[in-house]
DOPA-23583 format. One record per residue: residue number from 0; residue in one letter; x, z, y of N, C-alpha, C, O in turn. Coordinates in nm, 4 decimals. Layout:
! DOPA-23583
i:aa:n.east:n.up:n.north:ca.east:ca.up:ca.north:c.east:c.up:c.north:o.east:o.up:o.north
NUM:A:X:Z:Y:X:Z:Y:X:Z:Y:X:Z:Y $
...
***
This chain:
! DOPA-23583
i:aa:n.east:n.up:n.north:ca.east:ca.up:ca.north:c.east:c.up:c.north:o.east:o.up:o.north
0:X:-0.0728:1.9391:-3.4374:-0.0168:1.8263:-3.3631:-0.1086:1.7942:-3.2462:-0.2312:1.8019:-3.2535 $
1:X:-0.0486:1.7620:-3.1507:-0.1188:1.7380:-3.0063:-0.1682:1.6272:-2.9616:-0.0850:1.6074:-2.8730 $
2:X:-0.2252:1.5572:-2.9559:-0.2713:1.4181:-2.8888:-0.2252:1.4316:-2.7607:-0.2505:1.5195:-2.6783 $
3:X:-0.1094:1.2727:-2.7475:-0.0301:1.2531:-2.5991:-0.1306:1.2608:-2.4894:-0.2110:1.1677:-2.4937 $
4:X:-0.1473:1.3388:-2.4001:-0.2422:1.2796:-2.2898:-0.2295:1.1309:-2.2080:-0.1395:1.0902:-2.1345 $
5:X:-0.3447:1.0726:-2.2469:-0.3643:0.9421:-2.2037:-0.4261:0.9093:-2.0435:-0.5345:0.9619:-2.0182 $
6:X:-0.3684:0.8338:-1.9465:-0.3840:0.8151:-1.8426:-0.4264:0.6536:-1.8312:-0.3605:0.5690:-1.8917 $
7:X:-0.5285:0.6219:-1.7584:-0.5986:0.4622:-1.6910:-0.5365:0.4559:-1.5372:-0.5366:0.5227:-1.4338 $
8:X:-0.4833:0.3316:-1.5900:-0.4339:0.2875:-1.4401:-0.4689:0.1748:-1.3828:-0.5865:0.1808:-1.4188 $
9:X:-0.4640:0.0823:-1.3264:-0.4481:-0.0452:-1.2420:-0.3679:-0.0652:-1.1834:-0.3236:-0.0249:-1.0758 $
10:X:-0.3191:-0.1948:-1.3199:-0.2167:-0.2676:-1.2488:-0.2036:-0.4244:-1.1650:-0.2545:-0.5222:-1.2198 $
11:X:-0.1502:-0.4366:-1.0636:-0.1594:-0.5449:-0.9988:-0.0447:-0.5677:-0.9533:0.0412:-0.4796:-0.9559 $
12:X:-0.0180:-0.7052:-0.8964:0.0945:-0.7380:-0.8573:0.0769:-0.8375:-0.6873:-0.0016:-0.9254:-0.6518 $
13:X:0.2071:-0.7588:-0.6098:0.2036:-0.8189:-0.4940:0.3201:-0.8823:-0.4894:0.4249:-0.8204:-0.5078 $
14:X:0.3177:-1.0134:-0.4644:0.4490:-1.1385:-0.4767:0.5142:-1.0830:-0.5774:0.4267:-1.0142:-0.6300 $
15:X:0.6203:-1.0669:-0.6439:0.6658:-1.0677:-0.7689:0.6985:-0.9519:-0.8223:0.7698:-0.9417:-0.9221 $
16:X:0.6366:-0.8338:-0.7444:0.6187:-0.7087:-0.8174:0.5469:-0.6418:-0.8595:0.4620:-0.6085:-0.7768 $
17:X:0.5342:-0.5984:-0.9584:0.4277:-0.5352:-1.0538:0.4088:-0.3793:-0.9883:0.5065:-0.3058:-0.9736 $
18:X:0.2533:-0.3327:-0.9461:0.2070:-0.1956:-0.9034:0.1621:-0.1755:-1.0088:0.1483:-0.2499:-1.1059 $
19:X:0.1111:0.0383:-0.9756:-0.0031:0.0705:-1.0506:-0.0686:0.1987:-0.9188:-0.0237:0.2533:-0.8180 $
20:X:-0.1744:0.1990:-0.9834:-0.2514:0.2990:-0.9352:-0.3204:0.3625:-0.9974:-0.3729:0.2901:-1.0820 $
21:X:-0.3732:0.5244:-1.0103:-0.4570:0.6098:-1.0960:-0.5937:0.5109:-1.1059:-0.5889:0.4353:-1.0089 $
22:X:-0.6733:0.4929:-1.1600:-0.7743:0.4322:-1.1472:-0.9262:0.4860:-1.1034:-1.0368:0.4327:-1.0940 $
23:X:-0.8538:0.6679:-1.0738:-0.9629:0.7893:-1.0699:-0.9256:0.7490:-0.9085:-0.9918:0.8209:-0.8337 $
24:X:-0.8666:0.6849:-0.8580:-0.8825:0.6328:-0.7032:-0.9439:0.5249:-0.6138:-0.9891:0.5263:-0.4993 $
25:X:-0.9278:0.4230:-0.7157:-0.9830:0.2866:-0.7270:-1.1550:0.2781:-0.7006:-1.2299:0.2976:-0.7963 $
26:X:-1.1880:0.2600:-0.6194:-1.3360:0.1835:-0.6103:-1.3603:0.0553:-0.6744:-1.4286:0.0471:-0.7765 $
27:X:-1.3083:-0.0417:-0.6197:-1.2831:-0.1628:-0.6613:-1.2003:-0.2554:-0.6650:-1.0867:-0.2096:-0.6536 $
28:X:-1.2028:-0.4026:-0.6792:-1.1476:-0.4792:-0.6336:-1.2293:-0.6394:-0.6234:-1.3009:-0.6898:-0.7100 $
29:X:-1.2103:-0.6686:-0.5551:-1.2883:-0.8243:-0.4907:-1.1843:-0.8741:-0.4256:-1.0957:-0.8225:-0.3574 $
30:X:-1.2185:-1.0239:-0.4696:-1.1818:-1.1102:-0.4221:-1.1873:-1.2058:-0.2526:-1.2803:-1.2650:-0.1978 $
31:X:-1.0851:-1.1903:-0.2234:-1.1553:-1.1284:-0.0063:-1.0679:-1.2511:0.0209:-0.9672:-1.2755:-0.0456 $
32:X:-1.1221:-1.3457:0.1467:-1.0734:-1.4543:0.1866:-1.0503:-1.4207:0.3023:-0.9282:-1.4075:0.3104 $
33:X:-1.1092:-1.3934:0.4214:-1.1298:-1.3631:0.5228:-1.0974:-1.2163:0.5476:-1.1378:-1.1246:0.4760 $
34:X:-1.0115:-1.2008:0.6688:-0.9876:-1.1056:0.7180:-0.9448:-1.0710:0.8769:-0.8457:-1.1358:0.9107 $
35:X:-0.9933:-0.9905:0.9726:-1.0231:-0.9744:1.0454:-0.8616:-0.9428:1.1163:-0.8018:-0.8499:1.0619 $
36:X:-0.8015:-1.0003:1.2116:-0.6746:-0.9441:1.2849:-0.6521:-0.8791:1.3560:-0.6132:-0.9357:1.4581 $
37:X:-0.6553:-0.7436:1.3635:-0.6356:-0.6707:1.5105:-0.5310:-0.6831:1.5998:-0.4141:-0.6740:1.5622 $
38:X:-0.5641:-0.7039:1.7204:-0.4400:-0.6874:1.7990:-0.3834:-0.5434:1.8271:-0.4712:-0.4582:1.8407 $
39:X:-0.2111:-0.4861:1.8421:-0.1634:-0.3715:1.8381:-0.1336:-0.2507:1.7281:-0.0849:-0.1377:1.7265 $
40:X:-0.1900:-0.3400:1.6433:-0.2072:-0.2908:1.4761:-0.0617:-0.2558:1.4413:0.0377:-0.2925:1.5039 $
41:X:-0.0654:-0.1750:1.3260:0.0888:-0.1248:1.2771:0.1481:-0.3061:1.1731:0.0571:-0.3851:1.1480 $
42:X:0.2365:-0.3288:1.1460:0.2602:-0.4453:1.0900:0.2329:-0.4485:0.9687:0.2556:-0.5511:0.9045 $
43:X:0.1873:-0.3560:0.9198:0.1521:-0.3367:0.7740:0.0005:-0.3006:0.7777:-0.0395:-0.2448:0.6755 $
44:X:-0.0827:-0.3198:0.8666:-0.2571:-0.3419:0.8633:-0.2518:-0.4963:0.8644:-0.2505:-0.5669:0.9653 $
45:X:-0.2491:-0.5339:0.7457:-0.2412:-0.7046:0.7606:-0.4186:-0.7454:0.8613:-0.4204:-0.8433:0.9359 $
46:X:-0.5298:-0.6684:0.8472:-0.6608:-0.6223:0.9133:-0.7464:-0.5830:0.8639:-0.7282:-0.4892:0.7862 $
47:X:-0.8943:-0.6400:0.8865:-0.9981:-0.5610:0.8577:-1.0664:-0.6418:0.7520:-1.0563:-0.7644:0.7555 $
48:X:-1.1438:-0.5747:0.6464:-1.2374:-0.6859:0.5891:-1.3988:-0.5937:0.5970:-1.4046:-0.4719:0.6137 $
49:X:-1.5066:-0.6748:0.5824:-1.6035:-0.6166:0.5886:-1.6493:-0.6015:0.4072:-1.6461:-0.6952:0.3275 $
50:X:-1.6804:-0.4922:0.3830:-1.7336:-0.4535:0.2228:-1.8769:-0.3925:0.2551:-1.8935:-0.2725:0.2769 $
51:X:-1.9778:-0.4863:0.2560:-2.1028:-0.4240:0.2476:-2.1357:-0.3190:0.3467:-2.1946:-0.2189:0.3060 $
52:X:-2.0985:-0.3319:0.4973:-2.1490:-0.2843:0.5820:-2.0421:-0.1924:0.6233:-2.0523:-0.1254:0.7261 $
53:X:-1.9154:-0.1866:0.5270:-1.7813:-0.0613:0.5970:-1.6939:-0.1387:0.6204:-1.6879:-0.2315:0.5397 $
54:X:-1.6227:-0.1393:0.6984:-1.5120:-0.1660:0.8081:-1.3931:-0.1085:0.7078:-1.3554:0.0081:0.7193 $
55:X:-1.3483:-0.1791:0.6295:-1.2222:-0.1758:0.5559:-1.0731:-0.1550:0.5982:-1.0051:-0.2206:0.5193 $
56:X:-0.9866:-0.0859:0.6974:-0.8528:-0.1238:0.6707:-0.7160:-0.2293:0.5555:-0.6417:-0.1719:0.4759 $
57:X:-0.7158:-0.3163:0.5682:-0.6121:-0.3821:0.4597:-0.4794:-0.3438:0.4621:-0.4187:-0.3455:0.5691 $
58:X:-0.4197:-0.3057:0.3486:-0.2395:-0.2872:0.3852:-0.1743:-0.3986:0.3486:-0.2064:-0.4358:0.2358 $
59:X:-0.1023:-0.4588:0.3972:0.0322:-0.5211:0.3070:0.0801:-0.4752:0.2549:0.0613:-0.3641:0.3044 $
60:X:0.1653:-0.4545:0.1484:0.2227:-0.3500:0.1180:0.3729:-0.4095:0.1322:0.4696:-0.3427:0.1689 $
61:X:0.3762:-0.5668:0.0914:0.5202:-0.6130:0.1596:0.5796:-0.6015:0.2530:0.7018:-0.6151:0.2589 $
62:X:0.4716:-0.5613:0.3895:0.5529:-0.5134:0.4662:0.5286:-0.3649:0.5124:0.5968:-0.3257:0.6071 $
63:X:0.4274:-0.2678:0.4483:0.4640:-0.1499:0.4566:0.5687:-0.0932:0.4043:0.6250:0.0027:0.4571 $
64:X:0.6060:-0.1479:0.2934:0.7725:-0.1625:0.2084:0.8851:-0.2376:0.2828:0.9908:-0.2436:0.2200 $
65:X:0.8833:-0.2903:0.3927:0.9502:-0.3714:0.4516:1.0273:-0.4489:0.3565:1.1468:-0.4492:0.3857 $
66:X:1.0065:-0.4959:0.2820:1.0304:-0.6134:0.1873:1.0552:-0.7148:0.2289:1.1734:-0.7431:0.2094 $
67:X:0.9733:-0.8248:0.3045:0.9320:-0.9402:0.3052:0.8359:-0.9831:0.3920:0.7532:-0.9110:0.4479 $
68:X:0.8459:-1.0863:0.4013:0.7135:-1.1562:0.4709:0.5893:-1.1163:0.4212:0.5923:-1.0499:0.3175 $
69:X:0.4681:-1.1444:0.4769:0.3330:-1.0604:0.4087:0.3446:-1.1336:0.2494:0.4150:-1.2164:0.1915 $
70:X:0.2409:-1.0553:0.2247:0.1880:-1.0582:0.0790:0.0723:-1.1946:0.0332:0.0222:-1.2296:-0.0737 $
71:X:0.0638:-1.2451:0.1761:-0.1245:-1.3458:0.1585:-0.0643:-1.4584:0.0875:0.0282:-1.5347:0.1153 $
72:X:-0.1644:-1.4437:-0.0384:-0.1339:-1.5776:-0.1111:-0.2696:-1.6555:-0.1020:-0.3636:-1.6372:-0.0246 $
73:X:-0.2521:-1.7584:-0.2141:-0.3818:-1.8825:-0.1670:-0.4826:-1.7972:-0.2388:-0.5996:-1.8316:-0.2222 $
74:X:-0.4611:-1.6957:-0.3129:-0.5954:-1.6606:-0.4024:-0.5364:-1.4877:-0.3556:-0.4395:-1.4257:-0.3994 $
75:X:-0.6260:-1.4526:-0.2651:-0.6073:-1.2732:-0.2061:-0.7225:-1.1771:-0.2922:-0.8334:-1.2245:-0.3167 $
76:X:-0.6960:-1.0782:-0.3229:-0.7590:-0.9494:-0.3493:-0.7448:-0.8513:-0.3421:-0.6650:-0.7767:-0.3988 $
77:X:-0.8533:-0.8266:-0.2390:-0.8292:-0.6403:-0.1900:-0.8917:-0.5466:-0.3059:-0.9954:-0.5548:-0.3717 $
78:X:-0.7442:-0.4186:-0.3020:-0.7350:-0.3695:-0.3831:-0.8872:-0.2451:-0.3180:-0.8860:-0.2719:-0.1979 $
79:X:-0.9757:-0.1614:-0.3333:-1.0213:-0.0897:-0.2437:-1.0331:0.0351:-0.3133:-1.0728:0.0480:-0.4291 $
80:X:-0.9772:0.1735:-0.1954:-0.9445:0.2695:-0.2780:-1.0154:0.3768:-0.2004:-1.0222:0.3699:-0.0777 $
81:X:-1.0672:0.4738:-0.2672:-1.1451:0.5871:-0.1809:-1.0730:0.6958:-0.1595:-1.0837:0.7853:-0.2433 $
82:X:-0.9806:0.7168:-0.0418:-0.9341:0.8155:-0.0146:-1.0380:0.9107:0.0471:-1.1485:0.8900:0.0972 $
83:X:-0.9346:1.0689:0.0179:-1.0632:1.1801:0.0268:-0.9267:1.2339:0.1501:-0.8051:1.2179:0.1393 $
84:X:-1.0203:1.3116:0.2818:-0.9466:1.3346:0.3805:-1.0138:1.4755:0.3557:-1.0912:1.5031:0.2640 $
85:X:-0.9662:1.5637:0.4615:-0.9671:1.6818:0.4914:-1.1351:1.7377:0.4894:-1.1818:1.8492:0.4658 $
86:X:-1.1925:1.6221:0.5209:-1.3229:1.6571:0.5728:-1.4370:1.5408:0.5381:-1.5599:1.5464:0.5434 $
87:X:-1.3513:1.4391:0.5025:-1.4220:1.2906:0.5005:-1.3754:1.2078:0.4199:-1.2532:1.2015:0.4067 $
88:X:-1.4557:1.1283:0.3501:-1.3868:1.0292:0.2773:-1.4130:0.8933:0.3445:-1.5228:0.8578:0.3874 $
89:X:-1.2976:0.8202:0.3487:-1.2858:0.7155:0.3832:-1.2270:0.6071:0.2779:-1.1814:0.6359:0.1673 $
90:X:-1.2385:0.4541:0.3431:-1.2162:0.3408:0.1890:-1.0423:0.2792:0.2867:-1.0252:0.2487:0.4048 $
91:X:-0.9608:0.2830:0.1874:-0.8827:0.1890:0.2557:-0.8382:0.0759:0.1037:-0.8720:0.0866:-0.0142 $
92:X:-0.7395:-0.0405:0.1830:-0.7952:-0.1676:0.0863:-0.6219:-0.2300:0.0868:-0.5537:-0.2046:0.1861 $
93:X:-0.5772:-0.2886:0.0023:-0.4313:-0.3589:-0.0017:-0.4369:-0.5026:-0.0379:-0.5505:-0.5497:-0.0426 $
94:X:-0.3610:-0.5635:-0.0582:-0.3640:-0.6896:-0.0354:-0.2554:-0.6951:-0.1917:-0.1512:-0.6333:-0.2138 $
95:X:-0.3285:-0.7914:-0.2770:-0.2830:-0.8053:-0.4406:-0.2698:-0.9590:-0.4420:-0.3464:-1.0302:-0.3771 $
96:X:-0.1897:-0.9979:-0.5033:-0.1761:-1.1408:-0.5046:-0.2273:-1.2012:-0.6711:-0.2097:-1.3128:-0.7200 $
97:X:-0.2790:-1.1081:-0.7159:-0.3544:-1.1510:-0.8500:-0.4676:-1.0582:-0.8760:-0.4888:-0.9691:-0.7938 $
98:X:-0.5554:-1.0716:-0.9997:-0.6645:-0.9774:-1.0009:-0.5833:-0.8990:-1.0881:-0.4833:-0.9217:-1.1563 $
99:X:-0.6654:-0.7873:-1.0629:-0.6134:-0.6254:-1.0917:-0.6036:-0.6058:-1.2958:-0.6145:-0.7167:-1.3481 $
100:X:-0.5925:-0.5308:-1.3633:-0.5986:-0.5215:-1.4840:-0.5999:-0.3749:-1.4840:-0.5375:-0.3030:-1.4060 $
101:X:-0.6820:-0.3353:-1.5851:-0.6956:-0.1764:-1.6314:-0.6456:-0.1735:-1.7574:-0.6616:-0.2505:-1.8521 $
102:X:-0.5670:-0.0484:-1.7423:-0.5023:-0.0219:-1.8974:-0.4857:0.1454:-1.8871:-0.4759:0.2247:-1.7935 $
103:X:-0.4880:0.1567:-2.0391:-0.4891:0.2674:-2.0677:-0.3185:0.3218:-2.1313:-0.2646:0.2887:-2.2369 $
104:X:-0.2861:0.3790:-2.0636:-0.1113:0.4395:-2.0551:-0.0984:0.6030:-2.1360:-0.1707:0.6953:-2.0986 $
105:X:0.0130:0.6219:-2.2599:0.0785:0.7163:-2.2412:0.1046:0.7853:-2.1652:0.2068:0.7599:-2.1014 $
106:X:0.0189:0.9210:-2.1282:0.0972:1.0112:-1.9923:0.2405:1.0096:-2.0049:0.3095:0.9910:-1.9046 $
107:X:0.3099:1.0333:-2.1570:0.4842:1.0222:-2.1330:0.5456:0.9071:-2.0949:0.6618:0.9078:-2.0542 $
108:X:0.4472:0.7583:-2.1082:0.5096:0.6347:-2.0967:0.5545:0.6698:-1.9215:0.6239:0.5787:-1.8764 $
109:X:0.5294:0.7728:-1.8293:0.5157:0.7211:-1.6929:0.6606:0.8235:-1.6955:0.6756:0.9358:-1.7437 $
110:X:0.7636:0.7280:-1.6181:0.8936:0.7956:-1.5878:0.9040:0.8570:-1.4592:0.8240:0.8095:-1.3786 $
111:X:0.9759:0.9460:-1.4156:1.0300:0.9891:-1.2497:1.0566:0.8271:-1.1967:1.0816:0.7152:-1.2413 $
112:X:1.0385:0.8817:-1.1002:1.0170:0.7116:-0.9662:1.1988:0.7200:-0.9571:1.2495:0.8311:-0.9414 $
113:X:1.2666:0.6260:-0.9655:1.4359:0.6171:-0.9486:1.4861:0.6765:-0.7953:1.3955:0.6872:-0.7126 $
114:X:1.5741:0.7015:-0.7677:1.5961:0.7172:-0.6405:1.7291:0.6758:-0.5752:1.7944:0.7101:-0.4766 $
115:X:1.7387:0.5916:-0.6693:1.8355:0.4294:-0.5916:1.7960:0.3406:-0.6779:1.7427:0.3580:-0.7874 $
116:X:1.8368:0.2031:-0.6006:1.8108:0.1107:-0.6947:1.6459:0.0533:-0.6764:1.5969:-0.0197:-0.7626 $
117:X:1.5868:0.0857:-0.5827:1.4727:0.0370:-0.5661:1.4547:-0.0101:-0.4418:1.5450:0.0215:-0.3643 $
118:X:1.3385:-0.0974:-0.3817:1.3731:-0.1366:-0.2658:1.2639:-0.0206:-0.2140:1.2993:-0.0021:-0.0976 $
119:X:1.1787:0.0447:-0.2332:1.1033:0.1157:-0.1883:1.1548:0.2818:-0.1955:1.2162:0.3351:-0.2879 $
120:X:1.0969:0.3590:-0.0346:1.1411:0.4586:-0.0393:1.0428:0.5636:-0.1343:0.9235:0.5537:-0.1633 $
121:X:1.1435:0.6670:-0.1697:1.0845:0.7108:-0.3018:0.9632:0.7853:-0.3354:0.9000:0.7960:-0.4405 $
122:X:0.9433:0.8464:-0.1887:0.8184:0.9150:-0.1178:0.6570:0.8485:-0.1332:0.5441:0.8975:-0.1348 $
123:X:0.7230:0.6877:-0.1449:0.5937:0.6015:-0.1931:0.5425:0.5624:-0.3237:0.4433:0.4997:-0.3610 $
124:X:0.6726:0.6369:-0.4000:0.6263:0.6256:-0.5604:0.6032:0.7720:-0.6481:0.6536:0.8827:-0.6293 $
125:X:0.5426:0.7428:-0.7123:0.4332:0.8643:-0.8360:0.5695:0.8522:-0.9992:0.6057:0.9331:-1.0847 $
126:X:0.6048:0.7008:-0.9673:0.6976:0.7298:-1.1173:0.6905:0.5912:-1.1489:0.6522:0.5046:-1.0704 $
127:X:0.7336:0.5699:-1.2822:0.7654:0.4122:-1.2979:0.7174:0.4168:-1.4261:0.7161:0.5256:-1.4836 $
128:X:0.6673:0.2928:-1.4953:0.5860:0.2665:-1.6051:0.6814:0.1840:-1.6747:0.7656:0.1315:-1.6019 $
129:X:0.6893:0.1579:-1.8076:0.7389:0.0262:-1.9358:0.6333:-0.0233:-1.9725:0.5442:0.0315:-2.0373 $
130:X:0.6384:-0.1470:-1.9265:0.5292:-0.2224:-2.0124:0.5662:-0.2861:-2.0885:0.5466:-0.4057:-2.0671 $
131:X:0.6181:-0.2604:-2.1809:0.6664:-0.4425:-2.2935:0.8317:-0.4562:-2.1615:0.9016:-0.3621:-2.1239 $
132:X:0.8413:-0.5583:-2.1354:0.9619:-0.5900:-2.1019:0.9411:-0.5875:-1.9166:1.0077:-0.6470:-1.8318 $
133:X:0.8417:-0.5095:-1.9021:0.7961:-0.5172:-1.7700:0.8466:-0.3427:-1.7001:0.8470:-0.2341:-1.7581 $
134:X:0.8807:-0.3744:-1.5714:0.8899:-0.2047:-1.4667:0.7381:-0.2166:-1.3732:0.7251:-0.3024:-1.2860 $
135:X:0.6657:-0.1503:-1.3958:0.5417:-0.1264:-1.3077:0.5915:0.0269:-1.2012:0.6348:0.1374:-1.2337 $
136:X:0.5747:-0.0057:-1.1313:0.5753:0.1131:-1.0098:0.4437:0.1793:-0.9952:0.3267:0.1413:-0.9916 $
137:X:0.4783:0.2420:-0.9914:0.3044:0.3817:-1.0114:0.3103:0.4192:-0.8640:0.3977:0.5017:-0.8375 $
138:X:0.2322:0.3739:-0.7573:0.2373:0.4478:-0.6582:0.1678:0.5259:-0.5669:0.0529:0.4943:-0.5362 $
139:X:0.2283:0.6357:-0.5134:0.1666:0.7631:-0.4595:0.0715:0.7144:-0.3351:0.0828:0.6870:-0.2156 $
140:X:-0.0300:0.7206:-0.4376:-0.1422:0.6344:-0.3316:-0.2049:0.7006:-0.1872:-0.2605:0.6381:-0.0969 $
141:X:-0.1753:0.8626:-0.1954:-0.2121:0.9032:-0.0848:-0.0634:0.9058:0.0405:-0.0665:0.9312:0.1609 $
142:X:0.0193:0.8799:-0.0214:0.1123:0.8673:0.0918:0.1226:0.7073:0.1133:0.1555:0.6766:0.2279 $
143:X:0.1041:0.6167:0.0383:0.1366:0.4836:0.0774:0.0618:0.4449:0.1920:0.1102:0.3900:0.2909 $
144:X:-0.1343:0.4946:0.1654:-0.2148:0.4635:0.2441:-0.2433:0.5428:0.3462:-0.3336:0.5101:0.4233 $
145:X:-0.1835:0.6409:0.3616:-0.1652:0.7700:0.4796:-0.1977:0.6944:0.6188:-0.1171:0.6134:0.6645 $
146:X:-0.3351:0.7283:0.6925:-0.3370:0.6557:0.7727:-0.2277:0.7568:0.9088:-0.2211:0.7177:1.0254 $
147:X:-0.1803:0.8390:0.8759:-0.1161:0.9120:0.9552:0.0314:0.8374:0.9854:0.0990:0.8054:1.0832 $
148:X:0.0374:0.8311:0.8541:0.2378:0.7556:0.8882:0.1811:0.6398:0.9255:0.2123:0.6271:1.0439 $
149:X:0.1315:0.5702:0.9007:0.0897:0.4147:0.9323:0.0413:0.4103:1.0817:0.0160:0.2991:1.1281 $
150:X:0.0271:0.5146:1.1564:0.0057:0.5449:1.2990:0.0794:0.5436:1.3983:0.0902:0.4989:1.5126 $
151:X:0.1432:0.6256:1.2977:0.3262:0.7064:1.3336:0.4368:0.5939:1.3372:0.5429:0.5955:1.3995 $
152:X:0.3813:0.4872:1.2477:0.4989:0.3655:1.2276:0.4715:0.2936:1.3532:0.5667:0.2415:1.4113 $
153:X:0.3139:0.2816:1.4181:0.2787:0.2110:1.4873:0.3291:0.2553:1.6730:0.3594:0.1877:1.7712 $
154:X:0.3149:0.4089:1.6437:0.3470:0.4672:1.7450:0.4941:0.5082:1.7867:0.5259:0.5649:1.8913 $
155:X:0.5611:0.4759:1.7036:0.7240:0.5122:1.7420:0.7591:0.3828:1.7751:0.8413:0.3698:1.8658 $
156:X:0.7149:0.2850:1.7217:0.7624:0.1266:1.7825:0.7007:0.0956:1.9042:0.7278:-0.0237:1.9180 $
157:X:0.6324:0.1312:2.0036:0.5199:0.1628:2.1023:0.6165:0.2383:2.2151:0.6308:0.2201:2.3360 $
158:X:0.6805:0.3381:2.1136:0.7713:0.4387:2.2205:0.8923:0.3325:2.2214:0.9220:0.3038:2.3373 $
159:X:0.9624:0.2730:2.1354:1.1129:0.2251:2.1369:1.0593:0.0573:2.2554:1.1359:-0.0047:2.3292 $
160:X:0.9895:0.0440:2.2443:0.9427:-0.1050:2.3446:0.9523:-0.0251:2.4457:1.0543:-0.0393:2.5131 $
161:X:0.8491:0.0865:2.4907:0.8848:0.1502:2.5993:0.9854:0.1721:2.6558:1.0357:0.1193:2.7549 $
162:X:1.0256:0.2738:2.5750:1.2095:0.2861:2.6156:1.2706:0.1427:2.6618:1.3074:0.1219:2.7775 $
163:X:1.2766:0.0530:2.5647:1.3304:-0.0593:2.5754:1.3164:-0.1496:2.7116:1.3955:-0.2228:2.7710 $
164:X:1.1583:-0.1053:2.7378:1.1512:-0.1761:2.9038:1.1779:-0.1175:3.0085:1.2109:-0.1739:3.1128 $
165:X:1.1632:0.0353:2.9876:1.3012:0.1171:3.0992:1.3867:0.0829:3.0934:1.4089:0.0242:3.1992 $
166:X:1.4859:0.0759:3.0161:1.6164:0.0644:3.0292:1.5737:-0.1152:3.1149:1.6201:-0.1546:3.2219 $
167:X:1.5322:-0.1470:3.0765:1.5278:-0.2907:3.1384:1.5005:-0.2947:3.2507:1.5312:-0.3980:3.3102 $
168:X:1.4349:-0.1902:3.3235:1.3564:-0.1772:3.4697:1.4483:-0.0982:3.5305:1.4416:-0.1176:3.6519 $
169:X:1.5523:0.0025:3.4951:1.6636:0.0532:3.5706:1.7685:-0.0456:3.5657:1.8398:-0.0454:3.6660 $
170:X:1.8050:-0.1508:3.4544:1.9278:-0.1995:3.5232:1.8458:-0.3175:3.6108:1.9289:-0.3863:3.6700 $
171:X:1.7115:-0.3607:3.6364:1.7024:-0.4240:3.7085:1.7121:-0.3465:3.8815:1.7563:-0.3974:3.9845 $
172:X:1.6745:-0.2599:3.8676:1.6410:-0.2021:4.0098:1.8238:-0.1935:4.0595:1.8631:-0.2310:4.1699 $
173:X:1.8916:-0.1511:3.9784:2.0342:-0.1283:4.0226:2.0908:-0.2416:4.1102:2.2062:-0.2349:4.1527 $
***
């Protein structure tokens, strides 16, 4: 007989939905008040926080999900996660509206991510969890925090304003 393989995750919740994340990704989590606003930022870099001398990125994830209004509640915690790049590792950080919890999961408890029926596209989820009477979303942490699409989101809205003020500058000239 086989022992189920057992998986640690972290789970947290942003406004009234329950995440998870591998926890073999997770650096930390702290409790962050202050955060830095960039101007020209993608709408989902809610900004910057400082962690002991590194320059943090923050996500929303409410509105990298285009959900909702941001995620900032009266009590914030950045989630902080060590992504590994091609060549470099870098920290990026999300925005949790409660403190985080570690648990230890059934590898079978984790289901295929749905592919209707969710408000998130499916590309951003790893699979879906049962907790007791709870749906936790497991999500694909290197595509959520991809600083590439999050560039790409920033830079195609950059091009459509553009566009948008041509067309505005030819029917003015007409």
């Amino acid at each position: 007989m086989t022992e189920d393989l057992k998986r640690v995750i972290l789970r947290f919740r942003v406004g009234m939905s329950a995440y998870a994340a591998p926890i073999e990704v997770v650096q930390e989590v702290v409790q962050q008040e202050e955060f830095t606003r960039v101007p020209s930022m993608p709408a989902a870099i809610y900004g910057l926080m400082n962690l002991r001398g590194n320059v943090v990125p923050v996500i929303d994830l409410m509105r990298r999900f285009d959900l909702d209004k941001s995620a900032m509640a009266m009590e914030t915690w950045a989630i902080v996660f060590q992504m590994e790049g091609d060549e470099r590792s870098s920290l990026m950080a999300v925005l949790s509206s409660s403190s985080a919890e570690v648990l230890t999961i059934a590898a079978g408890d984790i289901y295929p991510a749905p592919t209707f029926g969710v408000d998130i596209a499916v590309e951003y989820l790893a699979g879906m969890i049962h907790l007791g009477d709870e749906l936790v979303l497991l999500l694909n942490v290197d595509r959520v925090l991809s600083a590439e699409d999050l560039l790409r989101t920033r830079e195609g809205l950059a091009r459509q304003n553009h566009v948008a003020a041509e067309c505005v500058d030819v029917a003015v000239q007409r």
